[in-house]
N, C-alpha and C positions, 0 to 999 in steps of 0.2 A: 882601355880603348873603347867608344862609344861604336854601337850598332850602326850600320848605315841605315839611311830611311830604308832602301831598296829593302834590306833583310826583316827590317822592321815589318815589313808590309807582308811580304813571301811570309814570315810566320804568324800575322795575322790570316791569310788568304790561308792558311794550313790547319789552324785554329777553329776557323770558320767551317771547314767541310766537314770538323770531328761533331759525333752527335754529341748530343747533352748530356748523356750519362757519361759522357769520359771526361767532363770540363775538370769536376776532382783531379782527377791525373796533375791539372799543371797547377790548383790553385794551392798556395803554399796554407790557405787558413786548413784547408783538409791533406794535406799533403803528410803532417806529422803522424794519425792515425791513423786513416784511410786510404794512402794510396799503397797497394799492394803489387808487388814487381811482376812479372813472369816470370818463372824458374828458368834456371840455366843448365841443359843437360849436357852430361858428362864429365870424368874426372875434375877432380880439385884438386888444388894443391897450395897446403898456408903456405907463407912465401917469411924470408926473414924479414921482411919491411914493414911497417907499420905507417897505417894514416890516424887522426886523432879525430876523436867525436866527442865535443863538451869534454875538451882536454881531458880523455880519457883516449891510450894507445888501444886501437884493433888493430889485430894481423891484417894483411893486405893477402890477398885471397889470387890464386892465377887458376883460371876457370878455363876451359876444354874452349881451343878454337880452332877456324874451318883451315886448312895449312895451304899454303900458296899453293895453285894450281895453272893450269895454261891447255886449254881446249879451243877448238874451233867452232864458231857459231854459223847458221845457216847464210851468211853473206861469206863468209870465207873469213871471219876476222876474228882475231886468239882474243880472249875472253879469258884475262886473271883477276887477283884479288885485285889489283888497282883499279882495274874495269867498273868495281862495283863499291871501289872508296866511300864511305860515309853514306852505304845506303841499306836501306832492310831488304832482305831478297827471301823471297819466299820460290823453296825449289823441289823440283820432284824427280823421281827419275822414270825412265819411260824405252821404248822402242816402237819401231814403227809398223805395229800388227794392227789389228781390229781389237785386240784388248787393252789398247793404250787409249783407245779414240773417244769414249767418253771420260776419262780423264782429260785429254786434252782438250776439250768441248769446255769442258769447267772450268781450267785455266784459263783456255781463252777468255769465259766471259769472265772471271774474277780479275785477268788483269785490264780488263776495256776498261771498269771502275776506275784506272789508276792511271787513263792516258794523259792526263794534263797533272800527276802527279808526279815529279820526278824522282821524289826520296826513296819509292819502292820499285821493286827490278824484279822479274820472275825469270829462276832460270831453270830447264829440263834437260839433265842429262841423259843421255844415251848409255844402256847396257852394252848393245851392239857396235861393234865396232865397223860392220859394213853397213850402218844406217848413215852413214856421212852422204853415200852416194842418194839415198833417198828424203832426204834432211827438208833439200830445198822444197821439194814438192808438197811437203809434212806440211811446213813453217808455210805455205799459202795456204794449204786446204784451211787451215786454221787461223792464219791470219794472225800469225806471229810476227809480231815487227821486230826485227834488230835493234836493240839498244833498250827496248821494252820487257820484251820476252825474246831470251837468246835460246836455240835450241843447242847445246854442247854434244859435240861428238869427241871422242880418242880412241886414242890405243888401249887397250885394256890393262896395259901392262903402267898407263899411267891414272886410269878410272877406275880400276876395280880398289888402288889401294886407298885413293882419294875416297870411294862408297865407303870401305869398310874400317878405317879407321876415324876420318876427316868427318864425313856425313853419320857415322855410326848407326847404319842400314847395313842388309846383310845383300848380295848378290852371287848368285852362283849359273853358270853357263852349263847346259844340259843339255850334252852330246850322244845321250844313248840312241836317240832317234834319227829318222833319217836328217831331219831341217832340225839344227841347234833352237833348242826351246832356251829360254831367260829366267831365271826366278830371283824375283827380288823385293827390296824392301817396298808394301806399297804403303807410302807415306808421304804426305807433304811436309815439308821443315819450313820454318819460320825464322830467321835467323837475324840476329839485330846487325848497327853499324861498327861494331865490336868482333863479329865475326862469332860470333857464339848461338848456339842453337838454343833458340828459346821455348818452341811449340815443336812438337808431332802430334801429326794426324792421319786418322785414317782413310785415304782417300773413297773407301769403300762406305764409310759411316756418313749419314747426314747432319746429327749433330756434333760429328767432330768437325764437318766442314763448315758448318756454322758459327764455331769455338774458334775456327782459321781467321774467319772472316773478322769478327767480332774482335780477336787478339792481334791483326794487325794495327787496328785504329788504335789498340790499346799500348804498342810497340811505338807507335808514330808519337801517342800522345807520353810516352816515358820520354821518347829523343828530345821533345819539343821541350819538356819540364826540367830534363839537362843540358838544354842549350839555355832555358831562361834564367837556370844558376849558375851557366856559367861555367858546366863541368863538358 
């Protein structure tokens, strides 16, 4: 089946905004020894199947993914995996104190870079389960658009298992004081259209934030090199 012009063009216009060190990524004359994947974190598992390379059988490989989920984002509207079908989301998790606020500061402006980009989607889950009531207020001081950057609230009884199995971050709620304190994983993930975790960072380090930045374009320009073969 032949490309429409339209798509033709959208992955030209997508091609265009990647810098010039990532052009390798999609040219096939570097692509045999030069292009280098992102790792994929969390369990593996060989699978009985096999795909063939230069009629030679590989095991086909089942790789750690993010597991259907269903939270409410700061407009009131449930945000699951179909929500973010075929797209890289780059997510964090968060609550709404004064120590969440210069991470949120940085999300914000990391995803204004992506507003006429639709492939990528940042999403901030909440530890808190009474931060739904304070969400809204959150998502304007910051200037989080729905459908761009969703801010996720739940019940914990469906976030926490989602954090520590799904996201593989650790959270734990710390009730010995009077006001419930949060501790959790502080990391950004990176996550392709696969549903698989491909980066951690540490939101606190500068050049891991720069490894965020730098390894999305580098995400964009894998999808784009498997959309131009066709996989």
């Amino acid at each position: 089946m032949k490309r429409s012009p339209i798509k033709k063009v959208l992955i030209l216009v997508s091609i265009l905004a990647i810098p010039g060190f990532l052009f390798f990524y999609l040219l096939p004359q570097f692509a045999k020894n030069r292009y280098k994947s992102l790792p994929i974190f969390g369990e593996k598992v060989v699978a009985s199947t096999f795909h063939s390379v230069k009629g030679k059988k590989i095991p086909d490989t089942i790789y750690h993914q993010i597991p259907e989920f269903s939270l409410v984002n700061q407009k009131g509207a449930i945000i699951n995996l179909d929500s973010v079908k075929d797209k890289i989301i780059v997510l964090n998790l968060f609550f709404t104190d004064a120590m969440s606020k210069d991470v949120a500061k940085y999300i914000s402006q990391l995803s204004a870079g992506y507003t006429k980009k639709p492939l990528v989607r940042f999403l901030s889950i909440s530890v808190n389960p009474d931060d739904k009531n304070k969400v809204v207020d959150y998502a304007n001081q910051f200037q989080a658009k729905a459908g761009k950057w969703d801010l996720l609230t739940g019940d914990t009884s469906t976030t926490y298992p989602l954090i520590r199995k799904g996201l593989l971050l650790d959270v734990i709620k710390d009730e010995s004081k009077d006001k419930p304190n949060f501790i959790f994983g502080n990391k950004i993930l990176l996550i392709d259209v696969q549903h698989r975790i491909r980066g951690m960072y540490e939101i606190d380090n500068p050049e891991a934030k720069s490894r965020l930045e730098d390894e999305i374009k580098v995400l964009i320009a894998e999808y784009l090199r498997n959309l131009k073969d066709g996989r």
